[in-house]
C-alpha positions in Angstrom: -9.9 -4.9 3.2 -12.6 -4.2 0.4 -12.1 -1.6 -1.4 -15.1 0.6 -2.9 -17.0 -0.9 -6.1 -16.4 -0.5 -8.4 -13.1 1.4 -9.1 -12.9 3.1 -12.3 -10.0 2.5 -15.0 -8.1 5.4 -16.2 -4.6 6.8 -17.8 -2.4 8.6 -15.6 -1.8 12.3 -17.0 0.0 13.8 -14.7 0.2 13.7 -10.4 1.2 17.1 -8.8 0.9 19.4 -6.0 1.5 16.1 -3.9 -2.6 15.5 -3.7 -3.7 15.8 -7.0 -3.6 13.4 -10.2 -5.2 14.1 -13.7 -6.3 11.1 -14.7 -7.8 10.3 -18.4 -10.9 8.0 -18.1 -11.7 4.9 -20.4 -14.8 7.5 -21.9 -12.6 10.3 -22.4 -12.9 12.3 -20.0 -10.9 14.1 -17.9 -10.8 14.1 -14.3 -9.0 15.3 -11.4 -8.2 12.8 -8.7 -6.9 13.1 -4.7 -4.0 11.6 -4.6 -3.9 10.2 -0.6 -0.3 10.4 -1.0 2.4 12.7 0.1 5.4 10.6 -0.5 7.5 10.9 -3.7 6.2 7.8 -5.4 9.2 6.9 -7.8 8.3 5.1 -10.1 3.9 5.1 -9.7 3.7 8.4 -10.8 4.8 8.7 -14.6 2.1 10.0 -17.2 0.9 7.1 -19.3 0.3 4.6 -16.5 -2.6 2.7 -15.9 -4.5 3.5 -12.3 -7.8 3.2 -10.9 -9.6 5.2 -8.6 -12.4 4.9 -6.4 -15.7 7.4 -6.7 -17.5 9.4 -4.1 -21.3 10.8 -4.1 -20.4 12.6 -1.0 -21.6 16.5 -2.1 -19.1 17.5 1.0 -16.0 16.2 -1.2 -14.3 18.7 -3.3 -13.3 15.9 -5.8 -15.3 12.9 -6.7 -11.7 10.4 -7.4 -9.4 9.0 -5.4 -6.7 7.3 -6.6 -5.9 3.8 -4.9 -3.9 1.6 -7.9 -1.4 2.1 -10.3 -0.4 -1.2 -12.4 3.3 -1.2 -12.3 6.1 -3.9 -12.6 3.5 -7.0 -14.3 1.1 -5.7 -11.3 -1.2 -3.4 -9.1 0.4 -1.4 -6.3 -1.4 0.2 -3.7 -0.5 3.8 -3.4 -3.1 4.8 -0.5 -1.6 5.6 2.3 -4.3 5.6 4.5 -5.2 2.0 4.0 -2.3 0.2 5.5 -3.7 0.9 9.3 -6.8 -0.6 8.1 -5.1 -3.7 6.8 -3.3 -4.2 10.1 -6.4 -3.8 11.9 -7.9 -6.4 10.1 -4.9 -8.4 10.3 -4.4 -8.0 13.9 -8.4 -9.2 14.9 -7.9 -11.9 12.1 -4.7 -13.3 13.7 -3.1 -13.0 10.7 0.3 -11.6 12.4 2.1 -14.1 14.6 4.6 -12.4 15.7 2.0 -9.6 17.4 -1.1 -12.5 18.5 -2.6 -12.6 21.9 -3.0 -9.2 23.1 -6.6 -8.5 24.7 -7.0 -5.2 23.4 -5.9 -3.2 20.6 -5.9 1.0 20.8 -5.6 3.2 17.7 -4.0 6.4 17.8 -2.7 6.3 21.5 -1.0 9.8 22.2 2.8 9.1 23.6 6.5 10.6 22.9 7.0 14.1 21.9 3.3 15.2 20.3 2.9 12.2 18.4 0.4 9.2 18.3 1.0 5.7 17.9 -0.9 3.7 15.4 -1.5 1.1 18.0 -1.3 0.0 21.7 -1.4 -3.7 22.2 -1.7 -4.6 25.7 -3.3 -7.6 27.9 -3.0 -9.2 31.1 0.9 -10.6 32.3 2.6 -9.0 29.3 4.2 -6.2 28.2 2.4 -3.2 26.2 3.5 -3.3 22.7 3.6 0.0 20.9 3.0 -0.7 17.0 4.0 2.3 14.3 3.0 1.0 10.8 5.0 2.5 8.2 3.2 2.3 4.0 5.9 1.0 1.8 5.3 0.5 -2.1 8.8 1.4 -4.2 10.3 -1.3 -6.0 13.7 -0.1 -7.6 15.3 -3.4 -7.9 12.7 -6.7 -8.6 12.0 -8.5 -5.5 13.3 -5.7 -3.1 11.0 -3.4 -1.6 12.1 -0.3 -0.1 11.1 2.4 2.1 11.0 5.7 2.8 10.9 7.1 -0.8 11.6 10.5 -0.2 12.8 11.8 3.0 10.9 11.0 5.9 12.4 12.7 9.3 8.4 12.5 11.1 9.2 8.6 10.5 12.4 9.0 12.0 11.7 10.8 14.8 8.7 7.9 15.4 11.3 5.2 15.5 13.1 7.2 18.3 9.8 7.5 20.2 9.9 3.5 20.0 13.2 3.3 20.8 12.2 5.2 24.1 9.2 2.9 24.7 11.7 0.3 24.7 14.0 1.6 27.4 10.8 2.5 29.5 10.8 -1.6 29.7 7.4 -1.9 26.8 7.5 -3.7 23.6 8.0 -2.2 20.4 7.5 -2.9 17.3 7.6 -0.9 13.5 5.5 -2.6 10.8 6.4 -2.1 6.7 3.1 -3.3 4.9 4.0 -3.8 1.5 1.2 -2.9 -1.1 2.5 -5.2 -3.5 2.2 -8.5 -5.0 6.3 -8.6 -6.2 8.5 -8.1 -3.4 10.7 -10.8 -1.6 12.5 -9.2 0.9 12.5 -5.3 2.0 15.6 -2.9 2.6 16.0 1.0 3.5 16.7 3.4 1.4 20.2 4.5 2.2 20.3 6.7 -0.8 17.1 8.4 -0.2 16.7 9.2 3.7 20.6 8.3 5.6 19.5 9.6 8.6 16.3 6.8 8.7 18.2 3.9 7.7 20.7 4.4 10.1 18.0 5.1 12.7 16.4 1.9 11.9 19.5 0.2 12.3 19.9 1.6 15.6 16.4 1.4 16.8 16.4 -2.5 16.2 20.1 -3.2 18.0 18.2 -1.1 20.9 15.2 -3.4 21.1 12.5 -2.4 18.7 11.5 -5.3 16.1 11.1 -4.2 12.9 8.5 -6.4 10.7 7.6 -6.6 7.1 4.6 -7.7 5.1 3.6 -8.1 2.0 0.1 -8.0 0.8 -2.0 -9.5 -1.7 -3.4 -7.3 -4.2 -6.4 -7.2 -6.9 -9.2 -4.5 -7.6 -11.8 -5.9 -4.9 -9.8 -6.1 -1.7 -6.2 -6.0 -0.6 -5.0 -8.2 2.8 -1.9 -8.7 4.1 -0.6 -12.0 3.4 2.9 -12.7 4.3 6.1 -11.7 5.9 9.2 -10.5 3.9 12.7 -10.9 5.1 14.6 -7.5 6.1 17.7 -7.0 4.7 20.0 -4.7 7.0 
């Protein structure tokens, strides 16, 4: 997935209000950013960090900034979360997940459960339909592990109950982590954070729902997913 050119350098002053970042530009300036966040971010959201952010000439756009980057750890991390649907998209037309190849057709945003929407429907000829929830992951509290939720995330919860039920109904189902990081070797829940979601994915995946892991590779041009991560229950 490109991202747009050319993102601009900055210094992070402050991120608040969940959407908003004051970021301090390599000319002096000033300028407030949307932050396309509404996690917690622990640990990509201390003043003094480099970021970068991409611009808009859209007049319809209240701010011209969005933040996509934050150099953390020896590297970038990817803090948008509205890209990792793209990046399985692409992934998914690109072959570039085994473990979820060969389905004819792929549906965004397919209403099901209790007034939610799936990210995906897989489905093709002879197979079951595979219901795919993709799930933005990007803290790094320990090196190499890479954990999610950071904050507490009972709408995620309740989603890996709604695959749960897909299962039972006799479908596929499947929750993707896609890792906006270059650092991370295997991938864990956060216990600490959100109980109630790590035991819930525990339970989900005894009951049939595969949970997968990805991480991605990372620069100021583009980000793709690149490889699987182990899950550590």
């Amino acid at each position: 997935m490109r991202l747009p050119q050319p993102l601009v350098k900055g210094t992070l002053a402050r991120r608040y209000k969940r959407f908003l970042a004051d970021v301090v530009l390599e000319d002096g300036r000033t300028v407030t950013a949307h932050c396309p966040n509404p996690g917690a971010m622990l640990g990509l959201n201390q003043p003094g960090m480099t970021v970068w952010l991409s611009s808009s000439s859209d007049p319809k756009r209240k701010l011209a900034f969005s933040l996509e980057l934050v150099e953390a750890d020896g590297g970038l991390v990817g803090i948008n979360t509205q890209h990792p649907n793209r990046l399985v998209a692409e992934a998914l037309a690109a072959g570039g997940i085994p473990e979820l190849a060969g389905y004819e057709t792929v549906r965004p945003e397919v209403a099901y459960g209790l007034a939610s929407r799936v990210d995906f429907l897989l489905s093709g000829p002879d197979r079951s339909d595979c219901w795919l929830e993709v799930k933005n992951c990007h803290l790094m509290r320990r090196p190499g592990l890479a954990e999610f939720p950071d904050c507490v995330a009972a709408r995620s919860t309740k989603h890996l109950r709604e695959l749960a039920a897909r299962v039972e109904a006799g479908d596929r189902a499947v929750v993707l982590f896609v890792v906006q990081r270059e650092d991370c070797q295997s991938f864990g829940a956060c216990h600490d954070l959100d109980p109630e979601f790590s035991a819930t994915l525990l339970h989900v995946a005894e009951q049939g729902v595969a949970v997968l892991v990805y991480a991605c590779e990372m620069n100021t041009a583009e980000i793709r997913i690149r490889r699987p991560i182990e899950w550590l229950r």
